[in-house]
Each structure stands twice: as C-alpha cells, then as structure tokens.
TORROZA-795380 format. One record per atom (N, C-alpha, C, O, CB): residue number from 1; atom name; x, y, z. Coordinates in Angstrom, 3 decimals. Glycine has a CB too. Layout:
# TORROZA-795380
{NUM 'CA' {X Y Z}};
...
END
This chain:
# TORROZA-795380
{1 'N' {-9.902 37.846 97.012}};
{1 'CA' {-9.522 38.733 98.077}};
{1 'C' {-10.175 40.083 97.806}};
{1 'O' {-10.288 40.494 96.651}};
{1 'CB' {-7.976 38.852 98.193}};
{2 'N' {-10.650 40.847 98.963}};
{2 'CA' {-11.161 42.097 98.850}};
{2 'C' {-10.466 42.678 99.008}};
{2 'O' {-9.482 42.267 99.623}};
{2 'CB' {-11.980 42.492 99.379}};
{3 'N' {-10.549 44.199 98.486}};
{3 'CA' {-9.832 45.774 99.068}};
{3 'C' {-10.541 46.752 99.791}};
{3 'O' {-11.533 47.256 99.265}};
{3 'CB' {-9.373 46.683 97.947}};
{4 'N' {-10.275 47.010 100.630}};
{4 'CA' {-11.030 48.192 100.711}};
{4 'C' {-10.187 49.308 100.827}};
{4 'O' {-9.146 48.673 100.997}};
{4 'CB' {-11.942 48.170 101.768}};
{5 'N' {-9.843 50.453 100.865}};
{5 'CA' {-9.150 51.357 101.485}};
{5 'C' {-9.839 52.548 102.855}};
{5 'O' {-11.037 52.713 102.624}};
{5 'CB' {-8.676 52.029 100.253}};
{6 'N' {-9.581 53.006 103.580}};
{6 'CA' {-10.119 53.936 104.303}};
{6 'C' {-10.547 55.239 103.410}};
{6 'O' {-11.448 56.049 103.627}};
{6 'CB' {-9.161 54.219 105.372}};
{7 'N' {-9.503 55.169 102.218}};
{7 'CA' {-9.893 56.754 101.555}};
{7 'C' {-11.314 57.033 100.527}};
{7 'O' {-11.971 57.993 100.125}};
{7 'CB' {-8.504 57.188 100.486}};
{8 'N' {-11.300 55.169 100.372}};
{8 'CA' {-12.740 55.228 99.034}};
{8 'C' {-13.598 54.701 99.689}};
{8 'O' {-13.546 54.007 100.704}};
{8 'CB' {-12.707 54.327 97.448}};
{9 'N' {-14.684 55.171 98.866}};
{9 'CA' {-16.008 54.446 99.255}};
{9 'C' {-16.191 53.339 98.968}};
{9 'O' {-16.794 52.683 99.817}};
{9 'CB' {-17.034 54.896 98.855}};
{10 'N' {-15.858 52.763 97.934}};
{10 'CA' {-15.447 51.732 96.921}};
{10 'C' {-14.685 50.462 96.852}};
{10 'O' {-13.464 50.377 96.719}};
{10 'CB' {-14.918 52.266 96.229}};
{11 'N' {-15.505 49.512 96.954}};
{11 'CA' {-14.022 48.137 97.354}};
{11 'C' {-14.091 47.903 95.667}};
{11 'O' {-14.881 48.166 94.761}};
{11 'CB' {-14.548 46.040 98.750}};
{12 'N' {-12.312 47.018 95.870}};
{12 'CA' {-11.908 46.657 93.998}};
{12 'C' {-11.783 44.979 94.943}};
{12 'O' {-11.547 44.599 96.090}};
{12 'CB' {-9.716 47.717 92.793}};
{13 'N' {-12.077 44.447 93.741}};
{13 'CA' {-11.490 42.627 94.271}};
{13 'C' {-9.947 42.683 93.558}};
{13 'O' {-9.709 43.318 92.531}};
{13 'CB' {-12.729 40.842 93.302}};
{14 'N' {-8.953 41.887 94.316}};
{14 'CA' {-7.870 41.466 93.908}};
{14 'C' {-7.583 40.239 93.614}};
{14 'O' {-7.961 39.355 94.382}};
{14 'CB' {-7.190 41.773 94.538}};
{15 'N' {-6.858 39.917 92.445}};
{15 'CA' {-6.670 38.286 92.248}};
{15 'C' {-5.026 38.343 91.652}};
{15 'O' {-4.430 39.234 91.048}};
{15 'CB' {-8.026 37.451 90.889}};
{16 'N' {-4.680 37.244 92.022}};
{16 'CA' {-3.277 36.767 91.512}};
{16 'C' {-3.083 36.284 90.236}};
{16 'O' {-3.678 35.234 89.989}};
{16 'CB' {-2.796 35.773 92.254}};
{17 'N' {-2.328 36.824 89.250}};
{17 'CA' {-2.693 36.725 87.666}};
{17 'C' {-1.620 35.733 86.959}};
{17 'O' {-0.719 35.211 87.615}};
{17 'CB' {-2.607 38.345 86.876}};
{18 'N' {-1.729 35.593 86.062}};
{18 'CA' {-0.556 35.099 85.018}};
{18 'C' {0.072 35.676 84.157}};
{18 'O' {-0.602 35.811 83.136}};
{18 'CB' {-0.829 34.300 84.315}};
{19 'N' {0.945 36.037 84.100}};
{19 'CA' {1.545 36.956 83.285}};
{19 'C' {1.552 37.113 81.820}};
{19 'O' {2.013 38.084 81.220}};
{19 'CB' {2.592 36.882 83.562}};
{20 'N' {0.855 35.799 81.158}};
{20 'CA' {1.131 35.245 80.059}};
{20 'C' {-0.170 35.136 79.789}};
{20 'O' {-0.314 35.713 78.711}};
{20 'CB' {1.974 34.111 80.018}};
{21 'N' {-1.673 34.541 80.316}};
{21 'CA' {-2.735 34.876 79.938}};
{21 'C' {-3.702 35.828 79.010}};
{21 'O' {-4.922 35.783 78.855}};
{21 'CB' {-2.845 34.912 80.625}};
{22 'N' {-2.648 36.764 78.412}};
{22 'CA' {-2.994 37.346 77.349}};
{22 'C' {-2.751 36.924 75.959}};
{22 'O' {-1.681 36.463 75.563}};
{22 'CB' {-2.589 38.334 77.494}};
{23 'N' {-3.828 37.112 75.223}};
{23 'CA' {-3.099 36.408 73.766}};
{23 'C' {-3.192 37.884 72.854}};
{23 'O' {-3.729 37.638 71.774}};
{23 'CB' {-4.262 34.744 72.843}};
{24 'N' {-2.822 39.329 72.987}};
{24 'CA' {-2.425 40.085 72.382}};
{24 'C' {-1.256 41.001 73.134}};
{24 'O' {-0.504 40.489 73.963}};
{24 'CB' {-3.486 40.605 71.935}};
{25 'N' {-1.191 42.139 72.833}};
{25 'CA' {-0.975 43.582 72.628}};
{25 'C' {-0.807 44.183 72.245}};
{25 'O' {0.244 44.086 71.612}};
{25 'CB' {-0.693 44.047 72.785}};
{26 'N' {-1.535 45.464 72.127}};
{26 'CA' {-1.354 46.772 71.094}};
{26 'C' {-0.702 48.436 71.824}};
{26 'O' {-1.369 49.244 72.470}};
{26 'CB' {-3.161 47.085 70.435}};
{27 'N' {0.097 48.493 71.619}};
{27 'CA' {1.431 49.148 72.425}};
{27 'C' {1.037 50.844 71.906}};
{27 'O' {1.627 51.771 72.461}};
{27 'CB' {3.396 48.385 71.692}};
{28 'N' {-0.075 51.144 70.730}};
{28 'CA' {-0.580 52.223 70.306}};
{28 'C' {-1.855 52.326 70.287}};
{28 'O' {-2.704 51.752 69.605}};
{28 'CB' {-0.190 52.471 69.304}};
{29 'N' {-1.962 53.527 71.529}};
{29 'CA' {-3.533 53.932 72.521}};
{29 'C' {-3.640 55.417 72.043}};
{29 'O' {-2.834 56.312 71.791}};
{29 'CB' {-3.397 53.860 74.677}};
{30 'N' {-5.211 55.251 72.029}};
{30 'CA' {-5.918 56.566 71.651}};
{30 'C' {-6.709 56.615 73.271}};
{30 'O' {-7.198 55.591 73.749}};
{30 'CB' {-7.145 56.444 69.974}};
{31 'N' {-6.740 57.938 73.991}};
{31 'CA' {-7.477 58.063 74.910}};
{31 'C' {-8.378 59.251 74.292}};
{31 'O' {-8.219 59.914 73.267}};
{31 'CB' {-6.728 58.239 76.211}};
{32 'N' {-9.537 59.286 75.438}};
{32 'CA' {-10.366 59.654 74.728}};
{32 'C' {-10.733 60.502 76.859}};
{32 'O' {-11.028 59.892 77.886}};
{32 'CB' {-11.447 58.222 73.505}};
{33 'N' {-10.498 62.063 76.618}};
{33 'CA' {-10.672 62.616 77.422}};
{33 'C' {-11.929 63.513 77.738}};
{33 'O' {-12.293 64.239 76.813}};
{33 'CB' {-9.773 63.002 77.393}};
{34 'N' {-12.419 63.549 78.547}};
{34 'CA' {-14.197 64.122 78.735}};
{34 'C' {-13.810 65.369 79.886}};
{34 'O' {-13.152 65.257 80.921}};
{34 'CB' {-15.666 62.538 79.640}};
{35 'N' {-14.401 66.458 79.365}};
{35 'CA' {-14.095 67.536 80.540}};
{35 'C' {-16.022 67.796 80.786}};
{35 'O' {-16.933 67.841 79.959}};
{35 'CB' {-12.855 69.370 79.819}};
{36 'N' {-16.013 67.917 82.245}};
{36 'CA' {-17.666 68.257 82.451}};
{36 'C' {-17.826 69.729 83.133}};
{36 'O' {-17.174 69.853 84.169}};
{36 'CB' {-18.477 67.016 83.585}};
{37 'N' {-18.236 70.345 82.913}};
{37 'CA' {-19.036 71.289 83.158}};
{37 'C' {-20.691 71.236 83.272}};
{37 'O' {-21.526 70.620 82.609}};
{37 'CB' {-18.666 72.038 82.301}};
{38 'N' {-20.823 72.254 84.531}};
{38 'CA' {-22.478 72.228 85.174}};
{38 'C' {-22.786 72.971 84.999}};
{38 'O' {-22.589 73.864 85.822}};
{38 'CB' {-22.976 72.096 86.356}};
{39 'N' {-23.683 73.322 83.546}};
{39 'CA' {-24.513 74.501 83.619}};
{39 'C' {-26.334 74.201 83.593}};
{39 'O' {-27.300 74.859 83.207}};
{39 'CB' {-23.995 75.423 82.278}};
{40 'N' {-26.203 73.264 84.030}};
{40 'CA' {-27.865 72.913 84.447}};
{40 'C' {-28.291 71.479 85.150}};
{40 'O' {-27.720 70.949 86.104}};
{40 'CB' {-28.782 72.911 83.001}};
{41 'N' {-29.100 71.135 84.646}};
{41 'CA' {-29.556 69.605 85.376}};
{41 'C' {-29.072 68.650 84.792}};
{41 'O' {-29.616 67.546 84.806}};
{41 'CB' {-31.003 69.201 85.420}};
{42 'N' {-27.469 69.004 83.896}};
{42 'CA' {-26.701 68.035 83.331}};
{42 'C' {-25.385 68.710 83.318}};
{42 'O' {-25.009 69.666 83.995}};
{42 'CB' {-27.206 67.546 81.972}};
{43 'N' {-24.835 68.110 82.526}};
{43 'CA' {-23.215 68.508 82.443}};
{43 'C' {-23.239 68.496 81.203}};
{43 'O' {-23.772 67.532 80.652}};
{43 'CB' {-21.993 67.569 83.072}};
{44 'N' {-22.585 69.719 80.294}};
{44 'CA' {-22.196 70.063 79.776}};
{44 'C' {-20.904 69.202 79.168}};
{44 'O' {-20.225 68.963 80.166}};
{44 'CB' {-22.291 70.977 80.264}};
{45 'N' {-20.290 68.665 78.096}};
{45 'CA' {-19.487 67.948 77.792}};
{45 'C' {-18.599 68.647 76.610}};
{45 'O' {-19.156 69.316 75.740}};
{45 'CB' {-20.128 66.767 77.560}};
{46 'N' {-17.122 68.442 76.631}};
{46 'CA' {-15.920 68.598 75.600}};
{46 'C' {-15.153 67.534 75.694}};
{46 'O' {-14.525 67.274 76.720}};
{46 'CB' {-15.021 69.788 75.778}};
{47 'N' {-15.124 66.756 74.547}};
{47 'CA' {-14.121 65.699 74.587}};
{47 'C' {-12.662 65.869 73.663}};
{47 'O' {-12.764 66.585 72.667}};
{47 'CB' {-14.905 64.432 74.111}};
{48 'N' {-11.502 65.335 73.907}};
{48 'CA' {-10.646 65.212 73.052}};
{48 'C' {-10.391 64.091 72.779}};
{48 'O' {-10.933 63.287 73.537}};
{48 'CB' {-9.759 65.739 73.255}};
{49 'N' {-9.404 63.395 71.516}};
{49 'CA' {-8.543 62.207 71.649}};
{49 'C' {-7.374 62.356 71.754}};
{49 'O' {-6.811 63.352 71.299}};
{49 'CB' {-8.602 61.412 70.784}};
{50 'N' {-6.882 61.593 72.249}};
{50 'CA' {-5.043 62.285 72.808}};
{50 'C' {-4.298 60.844 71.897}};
{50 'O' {-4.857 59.799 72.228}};
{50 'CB' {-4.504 62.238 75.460}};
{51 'N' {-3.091 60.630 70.772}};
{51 'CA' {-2.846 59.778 71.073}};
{51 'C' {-1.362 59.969 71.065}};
{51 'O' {-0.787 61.053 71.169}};
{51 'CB' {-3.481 58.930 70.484}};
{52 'N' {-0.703 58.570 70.904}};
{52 'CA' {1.020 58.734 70.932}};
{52 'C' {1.102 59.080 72.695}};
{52 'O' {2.022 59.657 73.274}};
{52 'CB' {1.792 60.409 69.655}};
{53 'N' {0.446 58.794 73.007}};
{53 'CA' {0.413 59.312 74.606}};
{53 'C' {0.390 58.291 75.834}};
{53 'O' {-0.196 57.234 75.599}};
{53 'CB' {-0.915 60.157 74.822}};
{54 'N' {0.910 58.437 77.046}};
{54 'CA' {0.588 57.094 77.648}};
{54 'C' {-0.342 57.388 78.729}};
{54 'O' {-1.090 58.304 78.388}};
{54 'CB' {1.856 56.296 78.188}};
{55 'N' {-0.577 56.962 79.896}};
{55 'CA' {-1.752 57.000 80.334}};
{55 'C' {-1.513 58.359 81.459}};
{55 'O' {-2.237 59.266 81.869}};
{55 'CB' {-2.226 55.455 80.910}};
{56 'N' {-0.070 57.937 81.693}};
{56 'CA' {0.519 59.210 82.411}};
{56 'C' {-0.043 60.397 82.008}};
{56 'O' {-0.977 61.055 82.465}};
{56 'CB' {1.953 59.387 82.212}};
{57 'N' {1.040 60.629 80.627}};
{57 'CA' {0.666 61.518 79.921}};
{57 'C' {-0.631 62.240 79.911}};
{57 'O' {-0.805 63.391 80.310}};
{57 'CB' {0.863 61.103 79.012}};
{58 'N' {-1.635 61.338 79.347}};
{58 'CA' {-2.832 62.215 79.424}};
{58 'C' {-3.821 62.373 80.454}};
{58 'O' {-4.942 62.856 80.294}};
{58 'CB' {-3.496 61.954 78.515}};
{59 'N' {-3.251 61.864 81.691}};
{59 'CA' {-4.104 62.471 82.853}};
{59 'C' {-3.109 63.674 83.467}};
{59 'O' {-3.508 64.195 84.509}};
{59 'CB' {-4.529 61.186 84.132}};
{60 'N' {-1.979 64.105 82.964}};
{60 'CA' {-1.503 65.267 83.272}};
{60 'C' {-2.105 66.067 82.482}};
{60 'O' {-2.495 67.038 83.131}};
{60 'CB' {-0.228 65.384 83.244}};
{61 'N' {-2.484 66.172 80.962}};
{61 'CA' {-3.140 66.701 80.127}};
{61 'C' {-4.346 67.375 80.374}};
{61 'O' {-4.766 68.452 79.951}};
{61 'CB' {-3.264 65.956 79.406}};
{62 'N' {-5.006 66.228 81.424}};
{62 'CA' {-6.328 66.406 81.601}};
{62 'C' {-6.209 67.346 82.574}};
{62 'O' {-7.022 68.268 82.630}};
{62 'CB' {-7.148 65.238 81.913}};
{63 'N' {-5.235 67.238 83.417}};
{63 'CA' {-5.381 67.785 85.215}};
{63 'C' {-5.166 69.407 84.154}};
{63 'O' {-6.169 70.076 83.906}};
{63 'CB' {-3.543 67.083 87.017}};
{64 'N' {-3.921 69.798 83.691}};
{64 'CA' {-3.562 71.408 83.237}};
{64 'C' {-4.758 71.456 82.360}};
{64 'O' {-4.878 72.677 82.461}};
{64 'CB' {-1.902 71.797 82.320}};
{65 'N' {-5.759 71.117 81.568}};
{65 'CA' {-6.721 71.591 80.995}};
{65 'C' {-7.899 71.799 81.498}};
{65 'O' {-8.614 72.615 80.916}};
{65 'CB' {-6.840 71.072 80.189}};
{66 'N' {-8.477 71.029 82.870}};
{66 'CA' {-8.687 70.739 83.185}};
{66 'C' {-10.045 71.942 84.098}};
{66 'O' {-11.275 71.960 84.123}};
{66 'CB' {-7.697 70.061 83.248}};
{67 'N' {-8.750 72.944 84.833}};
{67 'CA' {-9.501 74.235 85.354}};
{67 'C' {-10.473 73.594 86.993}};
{67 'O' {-10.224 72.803 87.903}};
{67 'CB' {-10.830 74.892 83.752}};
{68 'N' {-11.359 74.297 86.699}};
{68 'CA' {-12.650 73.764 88.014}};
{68 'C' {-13.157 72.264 87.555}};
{68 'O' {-13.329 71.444 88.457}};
{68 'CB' {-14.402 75.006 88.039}};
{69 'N' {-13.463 71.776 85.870}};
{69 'CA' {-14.223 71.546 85.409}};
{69 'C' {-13.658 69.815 86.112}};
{69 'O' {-12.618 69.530 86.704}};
{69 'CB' {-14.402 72.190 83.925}};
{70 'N' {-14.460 69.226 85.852}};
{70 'CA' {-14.136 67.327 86.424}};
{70 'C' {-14.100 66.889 85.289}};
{70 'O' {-14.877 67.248 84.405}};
{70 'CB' {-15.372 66.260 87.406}};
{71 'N' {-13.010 65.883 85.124}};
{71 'CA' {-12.486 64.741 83.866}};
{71 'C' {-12.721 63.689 83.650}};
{71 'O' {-12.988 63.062 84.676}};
{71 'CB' {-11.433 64.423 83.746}};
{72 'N' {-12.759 63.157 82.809}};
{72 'CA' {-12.719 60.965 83.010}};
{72 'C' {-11.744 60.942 81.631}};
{72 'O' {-11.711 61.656 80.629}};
{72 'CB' {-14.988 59.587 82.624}};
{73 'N' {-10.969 59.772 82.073}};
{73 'CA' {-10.555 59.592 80.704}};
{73 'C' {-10.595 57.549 80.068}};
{73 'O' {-10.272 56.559 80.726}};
{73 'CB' {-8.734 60.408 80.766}};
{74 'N' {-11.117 57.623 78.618}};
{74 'CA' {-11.516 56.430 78.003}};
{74 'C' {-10.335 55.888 77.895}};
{74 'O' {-9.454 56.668 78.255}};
{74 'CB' {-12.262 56.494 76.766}};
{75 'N' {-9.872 54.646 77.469}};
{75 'CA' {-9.157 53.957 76.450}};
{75 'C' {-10.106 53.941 75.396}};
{75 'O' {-11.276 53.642 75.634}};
{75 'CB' {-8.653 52.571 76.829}};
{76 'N' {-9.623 54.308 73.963}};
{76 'CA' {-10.603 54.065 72.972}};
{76 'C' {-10.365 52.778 72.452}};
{76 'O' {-9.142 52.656 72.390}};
{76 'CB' {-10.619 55.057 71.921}};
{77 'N' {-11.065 51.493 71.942}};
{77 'CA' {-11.258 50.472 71.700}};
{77 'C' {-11.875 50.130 70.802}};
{77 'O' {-12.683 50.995 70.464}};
{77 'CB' {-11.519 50.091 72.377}};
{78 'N' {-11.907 49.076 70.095}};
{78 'CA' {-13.088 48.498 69.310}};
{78 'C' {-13.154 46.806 69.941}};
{78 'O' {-12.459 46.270 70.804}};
{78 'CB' {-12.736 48.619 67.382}};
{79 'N' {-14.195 46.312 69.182}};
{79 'CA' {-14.697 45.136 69.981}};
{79 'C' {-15.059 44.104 68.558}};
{79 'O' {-15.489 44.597 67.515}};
{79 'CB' {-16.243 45.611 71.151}};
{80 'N' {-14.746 42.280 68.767}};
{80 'CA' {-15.149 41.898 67.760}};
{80 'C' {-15.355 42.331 66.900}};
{80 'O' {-14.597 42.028 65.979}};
{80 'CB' {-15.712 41.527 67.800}};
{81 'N' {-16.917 43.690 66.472}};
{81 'CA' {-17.287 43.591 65.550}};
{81 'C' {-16.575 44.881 64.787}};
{81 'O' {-17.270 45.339 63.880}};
{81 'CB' {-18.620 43.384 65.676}};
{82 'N' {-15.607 45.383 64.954}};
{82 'CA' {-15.223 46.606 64.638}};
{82 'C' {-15.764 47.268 65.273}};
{82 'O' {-15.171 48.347 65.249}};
{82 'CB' {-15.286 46.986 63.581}};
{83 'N' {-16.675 47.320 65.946}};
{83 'CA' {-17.350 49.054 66.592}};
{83 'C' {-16.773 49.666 67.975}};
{83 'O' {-16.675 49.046 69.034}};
{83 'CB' {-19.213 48.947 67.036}};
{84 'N' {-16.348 51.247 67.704}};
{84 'CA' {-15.593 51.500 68.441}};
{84 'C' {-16.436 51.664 69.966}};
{84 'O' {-17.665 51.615 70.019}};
{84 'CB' {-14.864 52.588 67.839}};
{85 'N' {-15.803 51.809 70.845}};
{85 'CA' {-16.073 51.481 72.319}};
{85 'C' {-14.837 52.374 73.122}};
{85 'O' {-13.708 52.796 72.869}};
{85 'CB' {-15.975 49.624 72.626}};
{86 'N' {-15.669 52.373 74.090}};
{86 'CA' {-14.242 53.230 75.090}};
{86 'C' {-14.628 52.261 76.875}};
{86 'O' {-15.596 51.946 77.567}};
{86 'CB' {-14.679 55.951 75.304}};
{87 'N' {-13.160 52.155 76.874}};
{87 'CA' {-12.958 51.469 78.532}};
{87 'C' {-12.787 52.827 79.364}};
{87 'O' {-12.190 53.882 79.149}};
{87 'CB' {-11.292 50.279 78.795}};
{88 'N' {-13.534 52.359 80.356}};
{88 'CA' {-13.067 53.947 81.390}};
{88 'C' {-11.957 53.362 81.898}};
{88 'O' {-11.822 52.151 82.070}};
{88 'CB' {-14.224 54.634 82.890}};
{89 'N' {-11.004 54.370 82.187}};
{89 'CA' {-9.811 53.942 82.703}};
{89 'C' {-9.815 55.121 84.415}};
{89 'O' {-9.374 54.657 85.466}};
{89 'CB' {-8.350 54.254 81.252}};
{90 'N' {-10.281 56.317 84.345}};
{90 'CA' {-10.281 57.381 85.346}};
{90 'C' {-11.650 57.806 85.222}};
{90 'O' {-11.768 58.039 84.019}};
{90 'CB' {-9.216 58.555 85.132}};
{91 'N' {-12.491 57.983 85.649}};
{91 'CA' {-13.948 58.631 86.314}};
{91 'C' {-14.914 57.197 85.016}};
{91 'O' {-14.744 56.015 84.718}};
{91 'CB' {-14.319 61.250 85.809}};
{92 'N' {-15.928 58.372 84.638}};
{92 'CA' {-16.924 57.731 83.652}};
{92 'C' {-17.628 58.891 83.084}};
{92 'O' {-17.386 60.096 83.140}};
{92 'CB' {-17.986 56.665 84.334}};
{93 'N' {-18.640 58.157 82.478}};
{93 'CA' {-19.270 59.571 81.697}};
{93 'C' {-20.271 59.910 82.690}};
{93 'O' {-21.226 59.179 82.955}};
{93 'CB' {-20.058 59.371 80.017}};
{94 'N' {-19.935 61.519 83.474}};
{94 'CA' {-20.670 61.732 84.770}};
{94 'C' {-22.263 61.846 84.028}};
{94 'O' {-23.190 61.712 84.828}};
{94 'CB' {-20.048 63.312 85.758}};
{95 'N' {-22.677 62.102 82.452}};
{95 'CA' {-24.120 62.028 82.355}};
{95 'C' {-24.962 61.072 82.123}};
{95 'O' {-26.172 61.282 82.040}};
{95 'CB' {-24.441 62.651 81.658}};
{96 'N' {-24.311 59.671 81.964}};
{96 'CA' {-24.935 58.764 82.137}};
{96 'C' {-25.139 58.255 83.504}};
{96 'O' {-26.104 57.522 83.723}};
{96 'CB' {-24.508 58.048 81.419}};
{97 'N' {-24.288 58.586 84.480}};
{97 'CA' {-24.673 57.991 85.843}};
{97 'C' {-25.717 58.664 85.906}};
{97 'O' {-26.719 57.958 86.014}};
{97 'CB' {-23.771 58.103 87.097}};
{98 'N' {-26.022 60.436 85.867}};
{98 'CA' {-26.908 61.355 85.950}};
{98 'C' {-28.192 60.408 85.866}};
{98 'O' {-28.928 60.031 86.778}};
{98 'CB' {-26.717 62.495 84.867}};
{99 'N' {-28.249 60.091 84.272}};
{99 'CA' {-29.433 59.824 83.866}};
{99 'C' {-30.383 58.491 84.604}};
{99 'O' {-31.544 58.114 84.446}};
{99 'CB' {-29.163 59.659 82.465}};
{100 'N' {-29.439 58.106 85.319}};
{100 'CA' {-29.699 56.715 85.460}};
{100 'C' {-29.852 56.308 87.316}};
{100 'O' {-30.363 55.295 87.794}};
{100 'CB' {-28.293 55.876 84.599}};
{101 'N' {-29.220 57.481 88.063}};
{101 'CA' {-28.928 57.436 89.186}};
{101 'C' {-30.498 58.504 90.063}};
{101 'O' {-30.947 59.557 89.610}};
{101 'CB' {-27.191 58.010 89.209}};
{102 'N' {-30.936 57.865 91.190}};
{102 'CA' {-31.812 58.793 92.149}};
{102 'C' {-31.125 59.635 92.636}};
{102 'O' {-29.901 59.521 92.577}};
{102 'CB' {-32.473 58.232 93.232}};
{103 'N' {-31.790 60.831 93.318}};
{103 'CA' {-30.841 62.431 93.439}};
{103 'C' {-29.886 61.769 94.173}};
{103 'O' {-28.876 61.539 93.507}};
{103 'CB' {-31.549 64.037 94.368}};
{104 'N' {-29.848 61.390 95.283}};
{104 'CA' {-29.252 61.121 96.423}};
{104 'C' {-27.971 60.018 95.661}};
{104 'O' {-26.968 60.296 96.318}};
{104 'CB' {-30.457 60.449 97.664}};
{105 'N' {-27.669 59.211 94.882}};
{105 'CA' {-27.057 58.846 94.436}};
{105 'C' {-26.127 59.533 93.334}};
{105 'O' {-24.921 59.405 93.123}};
{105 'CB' {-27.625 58.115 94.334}};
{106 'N' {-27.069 60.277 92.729}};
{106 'CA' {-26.258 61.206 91.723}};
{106 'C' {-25.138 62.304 92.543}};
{106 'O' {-24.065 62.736 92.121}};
{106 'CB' {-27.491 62.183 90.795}};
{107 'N' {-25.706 62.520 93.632}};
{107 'CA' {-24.858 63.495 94.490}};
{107 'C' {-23.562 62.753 95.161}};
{107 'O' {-22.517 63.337 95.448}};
{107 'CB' {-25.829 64.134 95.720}};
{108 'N' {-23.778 61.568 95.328}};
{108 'CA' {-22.520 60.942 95.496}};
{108 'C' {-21.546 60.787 94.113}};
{108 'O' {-20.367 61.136 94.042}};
{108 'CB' {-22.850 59.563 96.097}};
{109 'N' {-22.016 60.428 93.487}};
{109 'CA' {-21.262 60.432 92.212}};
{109 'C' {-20.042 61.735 91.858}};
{109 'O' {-18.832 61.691 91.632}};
{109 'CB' {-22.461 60.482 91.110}};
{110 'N' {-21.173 63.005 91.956}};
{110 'CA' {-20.576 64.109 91.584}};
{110 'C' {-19.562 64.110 93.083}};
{110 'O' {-18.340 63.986 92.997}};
{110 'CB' {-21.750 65.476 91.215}};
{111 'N' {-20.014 64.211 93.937}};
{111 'CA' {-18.691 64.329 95.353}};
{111 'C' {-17.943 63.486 95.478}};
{111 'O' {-17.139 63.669 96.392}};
{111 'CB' {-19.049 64.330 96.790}};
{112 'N' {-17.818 62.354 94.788}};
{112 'CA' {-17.015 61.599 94.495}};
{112 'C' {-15.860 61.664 93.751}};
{112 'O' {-14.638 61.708 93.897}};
{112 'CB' {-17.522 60.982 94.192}};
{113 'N' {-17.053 61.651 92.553}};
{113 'CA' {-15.514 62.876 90.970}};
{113 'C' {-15.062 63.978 91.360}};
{113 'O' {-13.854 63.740 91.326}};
{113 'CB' {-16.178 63.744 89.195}};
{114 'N' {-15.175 65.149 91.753}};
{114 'CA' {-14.995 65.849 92.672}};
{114 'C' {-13.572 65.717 93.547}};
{114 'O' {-12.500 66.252 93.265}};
{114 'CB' {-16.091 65.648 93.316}};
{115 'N' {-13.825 64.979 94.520}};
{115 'CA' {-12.744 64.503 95.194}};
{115 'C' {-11.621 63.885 95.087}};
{115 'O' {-10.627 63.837 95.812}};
{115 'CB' {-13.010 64.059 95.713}};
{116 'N' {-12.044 63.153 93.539}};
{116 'CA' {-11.271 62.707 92.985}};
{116 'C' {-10.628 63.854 92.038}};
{116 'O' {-9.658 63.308 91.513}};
{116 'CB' {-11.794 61.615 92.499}};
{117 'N' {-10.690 64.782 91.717}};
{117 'CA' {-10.038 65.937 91.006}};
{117 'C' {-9.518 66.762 92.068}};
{117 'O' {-8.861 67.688 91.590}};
{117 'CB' {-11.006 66.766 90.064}};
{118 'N' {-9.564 66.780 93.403}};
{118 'CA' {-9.104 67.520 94.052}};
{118 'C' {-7.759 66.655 94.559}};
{118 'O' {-6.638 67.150 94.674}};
{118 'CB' {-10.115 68.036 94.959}};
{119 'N' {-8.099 65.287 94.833}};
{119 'CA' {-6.990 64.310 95.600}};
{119 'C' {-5.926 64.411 94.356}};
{119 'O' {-4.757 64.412 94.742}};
{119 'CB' {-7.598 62.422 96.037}};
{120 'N' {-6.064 64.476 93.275}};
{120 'CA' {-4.967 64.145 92.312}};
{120 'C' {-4.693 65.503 91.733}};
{120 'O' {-3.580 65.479 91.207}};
{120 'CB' {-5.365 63.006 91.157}};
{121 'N' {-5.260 66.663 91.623}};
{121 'CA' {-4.324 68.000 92.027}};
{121 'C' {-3.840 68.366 93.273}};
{121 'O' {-2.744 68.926 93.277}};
{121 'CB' {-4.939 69.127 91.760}};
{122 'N' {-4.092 68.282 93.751}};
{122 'CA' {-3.108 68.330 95.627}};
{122 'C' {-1.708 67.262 95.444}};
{122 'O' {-0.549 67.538 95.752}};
{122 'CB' {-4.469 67.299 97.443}};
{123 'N' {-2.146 66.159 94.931}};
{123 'CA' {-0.801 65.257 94.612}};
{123 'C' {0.352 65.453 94.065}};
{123 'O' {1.445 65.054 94.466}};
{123 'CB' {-0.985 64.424 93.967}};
{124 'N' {-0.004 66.360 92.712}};
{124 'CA' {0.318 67.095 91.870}};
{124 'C' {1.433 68.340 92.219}};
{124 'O' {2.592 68.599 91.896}};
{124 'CB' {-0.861 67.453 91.448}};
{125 'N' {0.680 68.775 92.827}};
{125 'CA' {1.360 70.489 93.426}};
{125 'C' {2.255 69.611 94.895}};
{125 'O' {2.917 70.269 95.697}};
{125 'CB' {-0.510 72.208 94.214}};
END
C-alpha cells in the first residue's frame, strides 16, 4: 500500500507487520544530533550525542538548541561487524545530499529541511 500525504512531497509504503518478527531489543539509544549552518557552498556542521534519552526527548533538544540553524537526528548503531553507523531517524546529513545532488535538487532538499523545522516549531508553540 502507498502513502501519500497532501503536505509532503514524499510517498512512504505501508505494510501490515508482526509484532513478533523481531529477534532483539536494545531499550538503551544514543542519538546522534547534527545542527547545520550556511556559511558557504556547504553547511557548516556541530554534532552532539544525546543519550538516556528517548526520541521525544531529543528532538525537543534539538528544536530549543536549535535557533535558525536546520537539524537531523541519527540513531547511533553498529552493524555485524562492530562498526559504528547511524540510522537517520529526522532529516539526513544535509552535506551529503549537497555533494551528490544537481542545484535544482539540492534546493529542494534544503526547502524541504527547512519546512520541516518550521512545521515542527509552529507545532511546538
């Protein structure tokens, strides 16, 4: 099944799950928060790790620290081999889309994140 919403640009697929299909869980998360700033033909980056925190938690963290600047925040992870990894859970790392995206695409990106920092402080207040 598809989603779309009127508000995103963006369709998510939906599927009907099993509740039990997991064979772990680890109930203690490190997030891993990215604040961007534009001071040239990139963004500028400050990261933190937040942990003892839930997901709530640190996207309120992010929003009051937050200022003009646009956020994403990781799950920090490791994978098979031990090496650590981060799941995006809220935006992504806006300088790799940069690097990788034509202007006209990169500009969606940023008005995208963007909008997305404005829709979830307006929510907020």
């Amino acid at each position: 099944m598809a989603y779309s919403s009127k508000r995103k640009i963006t369709c998510m697929h939906v599927e009907k799950s099993y509740e039990r299909d997991s064979s772990w869980e680890q109930h203690q998360s490190t997030f891993r928060v990215y604040f961007f700033e534009e001071p040239g033909p990139g963004y500028s980056v400050s990261t933190y790790d937040l942990t003892d925190a839930t997901l709530s938690e640190a996207r309120t963290w992010a929003e009051d620290e937050a200022g003009d600047r646009m956020y994403s925040i990781a799950l920090v992870s490791s994978n098979e081999q031990g090496h650590r990894g981060l799941i995006w859970l809220i935006g992504d790392d806006a300088n790799d889309v940069l690097d990788q995206a034509p202007t006209e695409a990169r500009q969606r990106v940023q008005s995208r994140l963007r909008q997305e920092m404005i829709e979830n402080r307006s929510r907020r207040n």
